[in-house]
C-alpha positions, 0 to 999 in steps of 0.5 A, spaced: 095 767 264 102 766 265 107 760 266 108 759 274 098 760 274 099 754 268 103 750 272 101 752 279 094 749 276 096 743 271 099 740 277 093 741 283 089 739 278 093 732 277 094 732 286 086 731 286 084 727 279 091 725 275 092 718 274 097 715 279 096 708 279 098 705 272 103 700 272 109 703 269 108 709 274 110 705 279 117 704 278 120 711 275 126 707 273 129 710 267 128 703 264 121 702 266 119 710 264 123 707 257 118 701 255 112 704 257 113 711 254 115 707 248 109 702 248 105 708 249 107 711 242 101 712 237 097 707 242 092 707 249 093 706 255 088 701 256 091 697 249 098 698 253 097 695 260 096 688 259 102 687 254 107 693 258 106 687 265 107 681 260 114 684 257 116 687 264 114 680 267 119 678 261 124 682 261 125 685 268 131 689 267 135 692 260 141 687 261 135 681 261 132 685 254 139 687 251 141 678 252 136 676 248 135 676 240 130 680 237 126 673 235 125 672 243 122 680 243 117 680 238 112 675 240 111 680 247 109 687 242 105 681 237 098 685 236 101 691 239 102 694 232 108 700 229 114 693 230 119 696 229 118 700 236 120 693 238 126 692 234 128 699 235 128 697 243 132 691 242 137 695 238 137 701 244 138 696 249 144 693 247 148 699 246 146 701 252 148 694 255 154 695 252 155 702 255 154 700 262 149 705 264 142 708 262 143 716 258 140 722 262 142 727 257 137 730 251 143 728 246 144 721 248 138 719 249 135 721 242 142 718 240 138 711 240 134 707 235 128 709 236 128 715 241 125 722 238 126 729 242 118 728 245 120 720 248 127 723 251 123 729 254 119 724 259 125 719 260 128 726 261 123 728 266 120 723 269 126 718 271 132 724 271 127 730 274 130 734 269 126 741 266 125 737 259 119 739 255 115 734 251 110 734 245 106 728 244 099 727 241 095 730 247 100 736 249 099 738 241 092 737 243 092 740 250 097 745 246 093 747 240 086 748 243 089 753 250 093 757 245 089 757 239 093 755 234 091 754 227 095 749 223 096 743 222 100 740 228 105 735 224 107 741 219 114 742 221 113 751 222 106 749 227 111 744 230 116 748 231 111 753 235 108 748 240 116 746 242 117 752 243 110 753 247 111 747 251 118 748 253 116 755 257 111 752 260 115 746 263 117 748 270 123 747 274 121 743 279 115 739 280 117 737 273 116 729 273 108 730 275 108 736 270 110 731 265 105 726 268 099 731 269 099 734 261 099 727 259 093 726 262 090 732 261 090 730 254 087 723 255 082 724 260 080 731 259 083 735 253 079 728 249 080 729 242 072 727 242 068 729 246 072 733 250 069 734 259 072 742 257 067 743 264 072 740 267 079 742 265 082 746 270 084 752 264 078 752 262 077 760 263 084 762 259 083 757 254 083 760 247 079 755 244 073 753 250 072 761 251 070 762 243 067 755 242 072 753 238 074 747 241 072 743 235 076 747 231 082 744 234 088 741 233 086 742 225 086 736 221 091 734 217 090 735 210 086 729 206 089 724 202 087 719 198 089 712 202 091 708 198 089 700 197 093 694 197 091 687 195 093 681 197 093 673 198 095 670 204 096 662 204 094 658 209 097 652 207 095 646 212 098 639 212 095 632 215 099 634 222 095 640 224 101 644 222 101 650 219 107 654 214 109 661 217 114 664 213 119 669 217 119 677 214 125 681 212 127 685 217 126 692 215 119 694 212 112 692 213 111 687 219 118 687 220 121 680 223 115 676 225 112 671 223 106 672 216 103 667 212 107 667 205 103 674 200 102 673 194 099 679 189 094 674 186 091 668 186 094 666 181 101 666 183 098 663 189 096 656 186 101 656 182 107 658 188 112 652 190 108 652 196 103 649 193 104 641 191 098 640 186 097 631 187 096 632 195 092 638 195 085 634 198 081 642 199 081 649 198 077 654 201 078 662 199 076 665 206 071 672 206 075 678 205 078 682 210 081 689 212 087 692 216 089 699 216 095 702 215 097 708 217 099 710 209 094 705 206 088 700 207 090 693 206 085 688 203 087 681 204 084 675 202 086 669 206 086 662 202 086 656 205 089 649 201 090 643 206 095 638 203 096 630 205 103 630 207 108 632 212 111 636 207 118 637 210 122 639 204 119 646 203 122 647 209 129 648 206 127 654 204 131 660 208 126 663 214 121 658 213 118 653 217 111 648 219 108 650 226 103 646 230 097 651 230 096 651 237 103 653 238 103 659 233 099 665 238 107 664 243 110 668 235 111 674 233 105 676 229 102 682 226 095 683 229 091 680 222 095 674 221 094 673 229 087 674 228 087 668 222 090 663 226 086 663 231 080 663 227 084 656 224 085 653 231 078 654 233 075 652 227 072 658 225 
């Protein structure tokens, strides 16, 4: 099959069953296109909506996201996971602001924090109508199982092929719905399980469904033995409902947001600072849970030590503070801490 029939029946395909109607596809504003192709990194659909309608409700416009501290940004991506796509975000839009105007070139836009060749690609496309390819992880997928290409996507050589295979088959015109209906190609059609190849509108020249390897594709990445990290969360409770939050440093694992202070056993634990011995009234060690990483498995176990004081001085500390539990779902959280206190705050 050439390019023109591999475009011609993507996009006729896309006219009768593509999605149209998603929030961000409302708007083809640069801005809007930005947040959502952004949101939608190594994340679904279905996860994103709720949070894209709150931050675009939030921050309507890139002055209004680029005129606020990144402290007001991250409670609207709290649970949406991967944060530093948020402070990449702010950072973007401040620079963007200060320029005064939206980039529409491949070169600038991958220029910004957090913006790669794949995000500049739809932005490109979708917003500017520009011919720019893109390789997201259903265009690898759609990408991999037509041409039959073996290999694991994420090496640099493979990788290196599907850009290469993805930009001769991205059209001139018509490139913002091409764009769009590749995507959803992917997620609605090309599924990574139990694909609907019956469906698809390549089915009779895809490599892989006329040799029933559809499995076989994309090839997994090679095993790796993930690792397990274990730590203490302290969920220190005083007389006033209040709960101590430590805020985390700005690079690194949950970057910016508000945590339970860590510690590597429960030794350290009780014997922190943070522990005064004469007001302790109770401790509970909580069941042990689990949340997994992209790079390891992180085993946490939370204990809770209620304590009969207002206990302001501790609050001297740097990036410290005492939150009423009821107020605490309105921070930046990483999805387990969100999850603890509000099992806290009902009682669980």
């Amino acid at each position: 099959m050439n390019n023109k029939i591999f475009q011609t029946l993507l996009l006729a395909w896309f006219d009768d069953y593509g999605r149209k109607d998603l929030p961000w596809q409302c708007h083809t504003h640069p801005y809007h296109v930005w947040i959502s192709e952004i949101m939608l990194q190594q994340t679904q659909v279905n996860t994103v909506i709720p949070y894209y309608l709150a931050f675009m409700q939030r921050f309507p416009s890139l002055d209004a996201l680029a005129s606020v501290s990144v402290d007001e940004v991250l409670p609207y991506w709290s649970g949406l996971g991967y944060y530093a796509r948020a402070r990449n975000l702010h950072a973007a839009a401040q620079i963007m602001a200060k320029q005064g105007y939206f980039p529409d070139t491949l070169e600038a836009l991958t220029g910004l924090p957090g913006i790669g060749l794949s995000t500049a690609g739809a932005i490109l496309s979708i917003a500017f109508n520009h011919s720019q390819p893109i390789l997201d992880g259903n265009v690898k997928r759609v990408l991999t199982r037509y041409k039959g290409i073996d290999g694991w996507p994420g090496n640099r050589l493979i990788e290196k092929k599907l850009w290469q295979i993805s930009a001769q088959f991205t059209p001139i015109k018509r490139v913002a719905e091409y764009t769009q209906a590749i995507m959803d190609l992917g997620a609605t059609v090309c599924k990574r399980s139990k694909p609907c190849c019956i469906s698809c509108p390549l089915k009779a020249t895809c490599h892989a469904f006329i040799t029933d390897t559809v499995a076989h594709y994309p090839v997994a990445r090679p095993k790796k033995i993930v690792p397990t990290k274990e730590v203490f969360f302290l969920m220190l409770i005083n007389r006033n409902r209040q709960v101590f939050l430590e805020k985390r440093p700005s690079k690194g694992i949950w970057g910016g947001l508000w945590s339970l202070p860590e510690f590597a056993s429960l030794e350290t634990l009780q014997s922190s600072y943070l522990v005064p011995a004469l007001a302790v009234q109770k401790q509970v060690i909580l069941p042990t849970q689990y949340h997994v990483f992209s790079h390891y498995r992180l085993r946490y176990v939370p204990v809770r030590i209620d304590v009969d004081t207002a206990t302001d001085n501790i609050t001297e500390q740097i990036n410290c503070a005492w939150w009423e539990i009821e107020r605490v779902e309105a921070l930046g959280l990483a999805a387990p801490i969100k999850k603890l206190l509000i099992q806290l705050n009902q009682g669980e």
